[in-house]
C-alpha positions as CSV (number, residue, x, y, z in Angstrom):
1,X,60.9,166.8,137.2
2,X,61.2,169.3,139.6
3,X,64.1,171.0,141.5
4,X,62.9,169.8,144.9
5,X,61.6,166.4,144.0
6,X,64.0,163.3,145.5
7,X,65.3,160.9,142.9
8,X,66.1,157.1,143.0
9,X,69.4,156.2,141.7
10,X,71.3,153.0,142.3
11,X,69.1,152.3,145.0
12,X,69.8,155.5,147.1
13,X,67.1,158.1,147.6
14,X,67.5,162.0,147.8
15,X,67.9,165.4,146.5
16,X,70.9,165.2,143.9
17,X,73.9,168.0,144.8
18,X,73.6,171.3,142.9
19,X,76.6,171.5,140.4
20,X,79.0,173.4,141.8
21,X,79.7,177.0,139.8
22,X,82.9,177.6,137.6
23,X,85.7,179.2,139.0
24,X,87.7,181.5,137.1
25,X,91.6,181.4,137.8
26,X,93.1,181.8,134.4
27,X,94.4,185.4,135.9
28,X,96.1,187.1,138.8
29,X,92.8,189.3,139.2
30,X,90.7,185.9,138.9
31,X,92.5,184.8,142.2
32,X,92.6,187.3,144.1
33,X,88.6,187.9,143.4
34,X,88.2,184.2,144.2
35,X,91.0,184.8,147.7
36,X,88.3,187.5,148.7
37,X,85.5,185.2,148.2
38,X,87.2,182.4,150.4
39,X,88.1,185.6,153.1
40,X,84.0,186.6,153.2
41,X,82.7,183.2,153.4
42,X,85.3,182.4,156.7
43,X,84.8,185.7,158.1
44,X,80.6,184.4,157.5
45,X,81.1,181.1,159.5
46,X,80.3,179.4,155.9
47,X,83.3,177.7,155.9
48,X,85.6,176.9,158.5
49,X,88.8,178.5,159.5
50,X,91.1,176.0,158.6
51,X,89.7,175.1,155.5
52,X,90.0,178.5,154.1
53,X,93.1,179.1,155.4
54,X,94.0,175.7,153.1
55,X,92.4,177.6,150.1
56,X,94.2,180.8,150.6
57,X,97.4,179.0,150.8
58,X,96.6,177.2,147.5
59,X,95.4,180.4,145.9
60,X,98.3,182.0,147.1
61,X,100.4,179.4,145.1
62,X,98.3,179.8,141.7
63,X,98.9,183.2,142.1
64,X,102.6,182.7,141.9
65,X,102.8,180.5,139.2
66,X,100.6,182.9,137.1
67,X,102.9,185.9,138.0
68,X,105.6,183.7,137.3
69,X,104.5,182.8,133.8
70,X,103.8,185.8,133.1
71,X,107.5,187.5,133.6
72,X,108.7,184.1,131.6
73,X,106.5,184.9,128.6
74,X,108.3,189.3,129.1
75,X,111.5,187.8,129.7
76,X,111.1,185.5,126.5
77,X,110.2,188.7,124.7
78,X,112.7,190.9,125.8
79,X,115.5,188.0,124.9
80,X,114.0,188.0,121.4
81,X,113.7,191.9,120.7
82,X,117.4,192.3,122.0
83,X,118.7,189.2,119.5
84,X,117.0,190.4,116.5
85,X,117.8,194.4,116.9
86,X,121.6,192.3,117.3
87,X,121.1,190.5,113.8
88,X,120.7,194.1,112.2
């Protein structure tokens, strides 16, 4: 079968959606690549204003909790070095 040919599933006709590509946000360099992404395609007209201002919000917000995790997991080793260097 071919990319362009129409398929017959459950009764309904047509081109199946292309899978949708991965998106990376494990890291605070991941959003902010994926925050300039959302900026281009509004600035492009291929997506609307609102909806990327929706994105960016919620981008803004992973952004936050990766920072955030990430000074937990320097604070958790601070706390440690400082109580063993105290058990000495």
């Amino acid at each position: 079968m071919q990319d362009n040919e129409a398929l017959t599933i459950d009764g309904r006709t047509g081109k199946p959606d292309p899978t949708p590509p991965v998106i990376h946000l494990k890291t605070a360099d991941d959003v902010r690549l994926e925050m300039a992404r959302v900026y281009r395609d509004m600035r492009q007209g291929k997506i609307e204003t609102a909806d990327g201002t929706k994105f960016a919000y919620v981008l803004g917000q992973l952004a936050k909790m990766i920072e955030t995790g990430q000074l937990e997991a320097r604070l958790e080793l601070i706390e440690h070095t400082l109580k063993v260097r105290k058990i000495k």
